[in-house]
VEXMIDREN-109846 format. One record per residue (C-alpha): x, y, z. Coordinates in steps of 0.1 Angstrom, whole numbers, plus 2048, in hexadecimal, padded with zeros to 3 digits. Each point is the difference from the previous one (the first is absolute). Example, Ala and Ser with C-alpha at 12.3 -4.5 7.8 and 13.67 -1.06 7.14 Angstrom:
87B7D384E 80E8227F9 
END
This chain:
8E18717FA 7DC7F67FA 7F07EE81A 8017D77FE 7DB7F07FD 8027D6802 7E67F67E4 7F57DC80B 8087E27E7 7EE7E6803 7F77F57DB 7E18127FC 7F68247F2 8118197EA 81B806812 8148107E7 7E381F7FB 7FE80881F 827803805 8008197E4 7E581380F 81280381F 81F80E7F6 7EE8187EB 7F280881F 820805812 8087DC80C 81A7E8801 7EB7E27FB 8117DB800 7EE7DE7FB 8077ED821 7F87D8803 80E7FC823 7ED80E81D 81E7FD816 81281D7E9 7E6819806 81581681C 80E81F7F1 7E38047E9 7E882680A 7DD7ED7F1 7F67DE7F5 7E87FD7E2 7EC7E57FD 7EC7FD7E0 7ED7E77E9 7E77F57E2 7F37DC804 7EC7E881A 801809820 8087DB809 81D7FC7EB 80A81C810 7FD7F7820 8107DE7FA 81B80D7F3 80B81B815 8067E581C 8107E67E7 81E81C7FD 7FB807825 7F58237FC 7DA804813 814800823 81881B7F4 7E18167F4 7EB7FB820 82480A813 80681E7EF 7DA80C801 8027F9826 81C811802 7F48227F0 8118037E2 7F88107DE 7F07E77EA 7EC8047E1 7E67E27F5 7F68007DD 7E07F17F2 8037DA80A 81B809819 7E081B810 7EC7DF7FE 8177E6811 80481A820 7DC7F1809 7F57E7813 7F27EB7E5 7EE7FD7DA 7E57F27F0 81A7F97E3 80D7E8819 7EA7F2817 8107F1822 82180B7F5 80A81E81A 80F8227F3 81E818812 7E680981A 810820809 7DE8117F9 7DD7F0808 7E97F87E5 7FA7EC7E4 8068047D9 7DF7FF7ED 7F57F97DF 7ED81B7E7 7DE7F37FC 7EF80A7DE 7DC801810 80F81C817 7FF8157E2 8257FA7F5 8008017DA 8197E47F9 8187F2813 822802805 7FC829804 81B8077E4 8068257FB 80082480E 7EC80781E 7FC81B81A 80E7FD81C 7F5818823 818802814 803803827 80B826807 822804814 8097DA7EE 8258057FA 8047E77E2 7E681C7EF 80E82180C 7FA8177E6 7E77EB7EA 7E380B7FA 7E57EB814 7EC7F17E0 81E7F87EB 7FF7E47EA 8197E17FF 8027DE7EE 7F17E380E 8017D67F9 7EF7EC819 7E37E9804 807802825 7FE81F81A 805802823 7EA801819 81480E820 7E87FB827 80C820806 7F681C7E8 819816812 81C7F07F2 7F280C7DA 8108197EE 7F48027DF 7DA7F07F0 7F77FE7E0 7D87F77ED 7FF7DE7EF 7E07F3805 803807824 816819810 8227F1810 81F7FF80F 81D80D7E6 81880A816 80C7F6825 81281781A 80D7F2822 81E81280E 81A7FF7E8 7F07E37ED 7F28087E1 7F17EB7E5 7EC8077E0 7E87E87E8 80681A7E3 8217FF7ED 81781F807 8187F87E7 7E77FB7E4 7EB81F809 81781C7EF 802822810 7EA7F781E 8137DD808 8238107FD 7F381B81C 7F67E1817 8227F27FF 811824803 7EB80281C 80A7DF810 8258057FB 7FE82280C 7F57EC820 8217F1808 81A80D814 81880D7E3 7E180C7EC 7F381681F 82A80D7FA 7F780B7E1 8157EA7EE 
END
């Protein structure tokens, strides 16, 4: 049986996409609303287009941030995606005074068009070098390119914790690595070829993927 990954609900992103990108990758993957019904589940996905404060807000309307910060603190597989890389930070300047996940330190920062971005949002392909002996890219080569939408990009304290950067004006974080938290500003399941290896690489990370199943 392919293993089970809980793809969080909570009214914001394109959930449906990234479902079918994860079972092509070998997943079960069900939408899941109620934080509480999370045991059973090998990986948690969290993804996300949209303002980080809306997001914020309303992952604890549907009483959801506690069960994120509970499962990262507990170790488990999770996947962030786009706004859901953002809202593991501390805090945005989409949202001033309004505090993020804080499960990683940092803030989320705006492109600025004097640093030499051409226009912003960054909408497109773009290059992406990755952090060698990164799971989530085992196997890719190290300047692939992915599909990015943001107008936003984190800015972790601890540069450790990056696994991927990509040029837009200024180089940054694309990619985060902690442990078995993982989290990317590109989309995987709009990025073709490349993308679908990212999530073949994360499910292969779970217990029944490791099995070979």
């Amino acid at each position: 049986m392919a293993p089970r990954v809980a793809l969080i609900d909570y009214g914001m992103g394109n959930l449906h996409s990234v479902a079918k990108a994860l079972e092509r990758a070998g997943a079960r993957a069900e939408l899941v609303a109620d934080g509480g019904a999370w045991n059973g589940f090998s990986g948690l996905v969290l993804p996300g287009v949209g303002h980080f404060g809306d997001g914020i807000r309303q992952l604890h309307a549907r009483g959801l941030a506690g069960p994120v910060r509970s499962w990262l603190g507990a170790g488990k597989l999770f996947l962030g995606i786009c706004l859901g890389m953002q809202m593991l930070l501390e805090r945005s300047e989409e949202a001033p005074g309004l505090d993020g996940l804080g499960v990683c330190a940092g803030s989320v920062r705006r492109f600025a068009l004097s640093a030499g971005a051409p226009k912003v949002p960054q909408m497109g392909w773009n290059d992406v070098e990755t952090k060698p002996g990164c799971p989530l890219f085992a196997g890719i080569p190290p300047h692939s390119r992915f599909y990015f939408v943001h107008s936003y990009y984190a800015a972790p304290d601890d540069g450790g914790v990056s696994a991927g950067t990509a040029e837009y004006g200024i180089r940054y974080c694309a990619a985060l690595w902690r442990g078995n938290m993982y989290a990317c500003q590109f989309h995987p399941e709009k990025s073709q070829a490349t993308g679908l290896a990212v999530l073949r690489n994360f499910v292969a990370l779970l217990p029944e993927g490791r099995q070979g199943v």
